[in-house]
C-alpha positions in Angstrom: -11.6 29.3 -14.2 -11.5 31.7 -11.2 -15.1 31.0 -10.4 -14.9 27.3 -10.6 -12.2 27.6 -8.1 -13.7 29.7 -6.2 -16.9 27.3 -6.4 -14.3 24.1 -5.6 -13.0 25.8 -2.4 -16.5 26.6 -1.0 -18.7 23.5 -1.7 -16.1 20.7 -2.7 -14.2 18.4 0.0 -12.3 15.4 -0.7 -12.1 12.5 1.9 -10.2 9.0 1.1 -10.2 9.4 -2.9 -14.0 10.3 -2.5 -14.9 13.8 -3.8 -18.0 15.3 -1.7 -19.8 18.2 -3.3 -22.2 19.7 -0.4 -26.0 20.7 -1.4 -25.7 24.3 -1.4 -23.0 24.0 -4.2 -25.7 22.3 -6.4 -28.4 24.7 -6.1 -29.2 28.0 -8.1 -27.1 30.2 -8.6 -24.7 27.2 -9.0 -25.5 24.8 -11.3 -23.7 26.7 -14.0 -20.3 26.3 -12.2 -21.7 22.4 -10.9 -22.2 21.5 -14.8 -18.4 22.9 -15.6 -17.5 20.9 -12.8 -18.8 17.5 -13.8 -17.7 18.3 -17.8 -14.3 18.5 -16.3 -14.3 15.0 -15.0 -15.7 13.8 -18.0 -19.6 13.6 -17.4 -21.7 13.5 -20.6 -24.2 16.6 -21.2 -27.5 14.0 -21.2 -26.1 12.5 -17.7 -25.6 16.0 -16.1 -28.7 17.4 -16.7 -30.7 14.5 -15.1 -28.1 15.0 -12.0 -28.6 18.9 -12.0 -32.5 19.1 -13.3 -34.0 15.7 -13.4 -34.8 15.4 -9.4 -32.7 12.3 -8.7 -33.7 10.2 -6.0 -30.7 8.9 -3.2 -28.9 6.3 -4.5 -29.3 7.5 -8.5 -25.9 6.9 -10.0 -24.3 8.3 -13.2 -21.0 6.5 -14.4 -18.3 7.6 -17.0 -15.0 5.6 -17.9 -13.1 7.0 -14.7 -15.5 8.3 -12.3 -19.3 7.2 -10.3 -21.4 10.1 -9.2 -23.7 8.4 -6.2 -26.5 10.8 -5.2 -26.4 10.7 -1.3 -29.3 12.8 0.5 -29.1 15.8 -1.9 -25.2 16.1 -2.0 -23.1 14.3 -4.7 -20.4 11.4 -4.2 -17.8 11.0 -7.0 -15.4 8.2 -6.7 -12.7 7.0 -9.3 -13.9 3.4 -10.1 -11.3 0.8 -9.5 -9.4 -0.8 -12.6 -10.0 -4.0 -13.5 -6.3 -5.3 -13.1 -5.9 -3.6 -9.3 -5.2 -6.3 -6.9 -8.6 -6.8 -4.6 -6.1 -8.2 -1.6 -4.0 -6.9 0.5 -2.0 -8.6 3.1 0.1 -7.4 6.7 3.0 -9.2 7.6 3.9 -9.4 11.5 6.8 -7.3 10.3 5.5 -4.8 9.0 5.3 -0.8 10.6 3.9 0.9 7.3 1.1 -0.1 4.9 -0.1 1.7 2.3 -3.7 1.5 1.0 -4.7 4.2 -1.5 -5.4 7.3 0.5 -4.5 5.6 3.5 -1.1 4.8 5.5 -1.8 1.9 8.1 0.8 2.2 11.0 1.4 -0.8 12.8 3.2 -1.0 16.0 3.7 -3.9 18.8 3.1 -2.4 22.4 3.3 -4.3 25.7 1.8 -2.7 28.9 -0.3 0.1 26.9 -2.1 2.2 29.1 -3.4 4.2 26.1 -5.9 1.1 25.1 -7.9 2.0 28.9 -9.0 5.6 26.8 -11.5 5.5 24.1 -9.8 4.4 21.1 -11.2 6.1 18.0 -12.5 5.2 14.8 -8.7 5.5 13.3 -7.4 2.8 15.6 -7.4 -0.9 16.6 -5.6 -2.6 19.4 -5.5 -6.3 18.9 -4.5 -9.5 21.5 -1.3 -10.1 19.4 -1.4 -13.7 20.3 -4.9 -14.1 19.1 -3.4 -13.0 15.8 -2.1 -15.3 13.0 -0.1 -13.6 10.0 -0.5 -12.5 7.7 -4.0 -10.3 8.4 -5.7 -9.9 5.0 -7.4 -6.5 3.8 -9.9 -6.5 1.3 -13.2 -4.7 0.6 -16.1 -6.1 2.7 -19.1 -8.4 1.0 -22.5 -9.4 1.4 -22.4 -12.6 4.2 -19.6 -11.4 5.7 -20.1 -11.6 9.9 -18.7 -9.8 12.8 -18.8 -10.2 16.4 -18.4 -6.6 17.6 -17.1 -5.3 20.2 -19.1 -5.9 23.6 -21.4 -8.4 21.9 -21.8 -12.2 22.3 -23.6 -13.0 18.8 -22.4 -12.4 15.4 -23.8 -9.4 13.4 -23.7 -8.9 9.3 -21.1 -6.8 8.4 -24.1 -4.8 6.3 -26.2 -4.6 9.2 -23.5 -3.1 10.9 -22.6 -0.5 8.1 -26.9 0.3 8.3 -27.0 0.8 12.1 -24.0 3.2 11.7 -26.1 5.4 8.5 -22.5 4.9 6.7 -23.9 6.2 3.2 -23.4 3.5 -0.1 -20.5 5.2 -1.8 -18.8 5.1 1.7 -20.3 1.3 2.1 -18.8 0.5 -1.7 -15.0 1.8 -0.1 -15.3 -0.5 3.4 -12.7 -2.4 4.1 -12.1 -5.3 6.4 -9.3 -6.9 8.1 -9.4 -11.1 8.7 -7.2 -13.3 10.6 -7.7 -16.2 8.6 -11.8 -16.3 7.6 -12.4 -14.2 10.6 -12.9 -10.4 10.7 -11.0 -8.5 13.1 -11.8 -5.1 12.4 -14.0 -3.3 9.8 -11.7 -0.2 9.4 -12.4 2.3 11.0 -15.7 1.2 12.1 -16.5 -1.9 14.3 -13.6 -3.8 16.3 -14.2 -7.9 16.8 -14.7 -8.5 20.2 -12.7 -12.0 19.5 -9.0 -10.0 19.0 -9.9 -7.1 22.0 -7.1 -7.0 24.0 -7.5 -8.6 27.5 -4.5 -8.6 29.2 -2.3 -5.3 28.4 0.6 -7.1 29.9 0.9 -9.4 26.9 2.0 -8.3 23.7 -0.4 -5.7 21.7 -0.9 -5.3 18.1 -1.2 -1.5 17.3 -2.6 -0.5 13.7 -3.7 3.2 13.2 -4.8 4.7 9.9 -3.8 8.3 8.7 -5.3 9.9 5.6 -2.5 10.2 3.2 -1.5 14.5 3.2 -2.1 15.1 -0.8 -5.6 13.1 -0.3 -6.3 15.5 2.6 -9.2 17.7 2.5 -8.3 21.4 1.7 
């Protein structure tokens, strides 16, 4: 038990519900504590040795009844799969100032006057034209045809060409979410802002969402 933890600490980080298990941590002298490791989460015997010795190529994927091991450039990619009954919408009210999602806490805050939108925003952040907006905004996981017109562009641009250009890597693609004003997306989260809801005047009301990775989901 004390080597697997030891083995957990060193190779192992977990990022929004998604368990990462780094390259080194897969190779000899390892596998030993890297087969423990996937019995523990319920992996069958036949399905860990093709991970472990069968030379999978990117993309492979072994499932159980709780978990999806995606192999992603020689590291592994666990993720819980979704239940059936979970709800596959999600919806922000102008109202609200906390959303939870998962791993995720969406803060949402209505600034006027905002000199903090001038600075580069980052990846955890979106600052919308609140009047541009009609509520409630809509979350859900994104899907093939969906379009974008992102930020400094004039044309629209699939949402999947966007998640290629940025190398996101498919169990990170398969966990993308996307925020809609009606049928239009505003923001892929934490990715690619619409350049239809940018904010344009900063002395008219401003529609503040940042996203914080829930503590106990934080990487140790």
């Amino acid at each position: 038990l004390k080597q697997l933890s030891v083995w957990e600490a060193t190779f192992v980080k977990i990022e929004n519900s998604l368990i990462w298990v780094s390259q080194e941590g897969i190779k000899e002298p390892h596998t030993f504590i890297a087969k423990r490791f996937l019995l523990q989460l319920g992996f069958r015997k036949s399905h860990i040795d093709q991970v472990l010795f069968g030379n999978p190529t990117t993309g492979a994927q072994f499932l159980n009844s709780i978990y999806k091991l995606t192999i992603d450039r020689n590291q592994w990619c666990i993720e819980p799969i979704s239940h059936p009954d979970a709800p596959h919408e999600y919806y922000i009210q102008d109202e609200d100032t906390l959303f939870l999602l998962g791993s995720m806490r969406f803060y949402v805050t209505k600034q006027q006057n905002s000199v903090s939108i001038l600075k580069q925003t980052p990846n955890t952040e979106a600052f919308l034209q609140k009047e541009r907006l009609k509520f409630p905004l809509k979350l859900r996981k994104w899907k093939e045809g969906d379009r974008i017109m992102p930020l400094g562009m004039t044309q629209y641009k699939k949402v999947s060409d966007v998640l290629v250009d940025k190398k996101i890597p498919r169990p990170i693609k398969d966990q993308t979410w996307v925020l809609l004003c009606e049928d239009q997306i505003v923001w892929i989260v934490g990715l690619q802002l619409s350049e239809t809801f940018k904010v344009t005047d900063i002395k008219k009301p401003i529609f503040h969402i940042k996203i914080q990775q829930n503590e106990k989901d934080s990487p140790k």
